[in-house]
C-alpha positions, 0 to 999 in steps of 0.5 A: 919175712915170716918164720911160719910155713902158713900165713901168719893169720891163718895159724889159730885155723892150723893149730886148732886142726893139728890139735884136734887130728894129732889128738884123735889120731893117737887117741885111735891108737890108744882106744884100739890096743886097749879094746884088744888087750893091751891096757899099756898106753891106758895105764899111761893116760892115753885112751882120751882125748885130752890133747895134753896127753898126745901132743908133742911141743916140738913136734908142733913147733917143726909144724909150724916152721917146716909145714910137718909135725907130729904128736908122742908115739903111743905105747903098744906091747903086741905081746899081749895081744891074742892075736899079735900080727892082725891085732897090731895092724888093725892097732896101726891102721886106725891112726890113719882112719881116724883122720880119713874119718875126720876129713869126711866128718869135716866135710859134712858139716860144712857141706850140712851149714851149705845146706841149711844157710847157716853159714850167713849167721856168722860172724864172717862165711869167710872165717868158717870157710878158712877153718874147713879149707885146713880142717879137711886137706890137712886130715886127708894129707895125714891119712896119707902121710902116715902110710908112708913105708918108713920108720916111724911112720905106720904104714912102716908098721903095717908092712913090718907085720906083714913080712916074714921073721927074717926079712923083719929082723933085716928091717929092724937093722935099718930102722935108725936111718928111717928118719934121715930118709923121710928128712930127705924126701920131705927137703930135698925137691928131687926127691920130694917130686918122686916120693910126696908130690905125687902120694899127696897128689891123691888128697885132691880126687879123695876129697873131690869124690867124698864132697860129691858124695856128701853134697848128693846124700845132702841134696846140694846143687849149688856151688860149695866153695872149692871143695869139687 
């Protein structure tokens, strides 16, 4: 009996995924606030993309037991913005791109060894293949995940900064229990069947459409493994 939500095997493939999608994710973050005036997480060390800087032990230890994980928040002080409410949304907005961008980036580059043949000069195909099947659900997953209108989960953020003044105050009253929410609807499989299942659900088209785009610019016509 294994205490790892994924095969035993296959984790190097998982933590290597994490590692680069919670490490650029956060690196957005970081990158975007100092571009628009807020040097807070540069004066922290966090525009790089160092993972030591970003990650979280235990948020990758839950990974590896209970399928989730996450890396350390970044400092954004939107006060110091010139326009604070559009700033910060496009601050939060680009920890979830980040990882869309990186699902796409994955997927040309398999897509590209399809097309060249290169995939037969490595050690195993298998090996290769094994690495993108994580790489790129796993970054479409968190695109999504992270869109998730709970505490502290950006799309959280997005929505805070669209609501008027009062109805933000209200929220900020109830952002202790975001937590306990987003635990239930990640344990509880009533819940999750209303809530996740379907939200992830939308990972599947997404890559599907993204891999007939890429593998059209590519001129592939044969078979690639799984991804259409």
């Amino acid at each position: 009996m294994s205490f790892f939500w994924f095969p035993l095997n296959e984790l190097p493939f998982v933590l290597l995924t994490m590692l680069v999608a919670f490490t650029v994710h956060e690196f957005a973050h970081a990158w975007t606030a100092y571009k628009f005036g807020d040097p807070t997480a540069y004066e922290q060390g966090r525009v790089t993309l160092n993972p030591m800087a970003h990650l979280d032990l235990f948020g990758i230890l839950f990974l590896l037991v209970a399928g989730f994980g996450w890396a350390k928040p970044v400092p954004v002080r939107r006060s110091r913005f010139k326009r604070p409410r559009l700033m910060s949304i496009a601050v939060t907005a680009a920890g979830p791109i980040s990882n869309l961008l990186l699902a796409f980036v994955g997927l040309f580059i398999y897509l590209l060894l399809v097309k060249l043949g290169a995939l037969g000069q490595f050690a195993t195909q298998e090996t290769v293949w094994t690495f993108f099947r994580y790489f790129v659900p796993i970054n479409v997953m968190l695109f999504l995940f992270n869109l998730i209108p709970l505490p502290p989960l950006d799309g959280y953020r997005i929505v805070e900064e669209f609501a008027p003044l009062r109805l933000r105050l209200k929220m900020m009253q109830f952002e202790q229990w975001g937590m306990f929410l987003f635990l239930l609807f990640v344990f509880l499989p009533p819940l999750k069947a209303v809530t996740l299942t379907p939200l992830f659900s939308l990972g599947d088209p997404i890559i599907r459409h993204a891999t007939l785009w890429i593998a059209k610019l590519l001129h592939i016509t044969t078979p690639f493994y799984g991804f259409a």
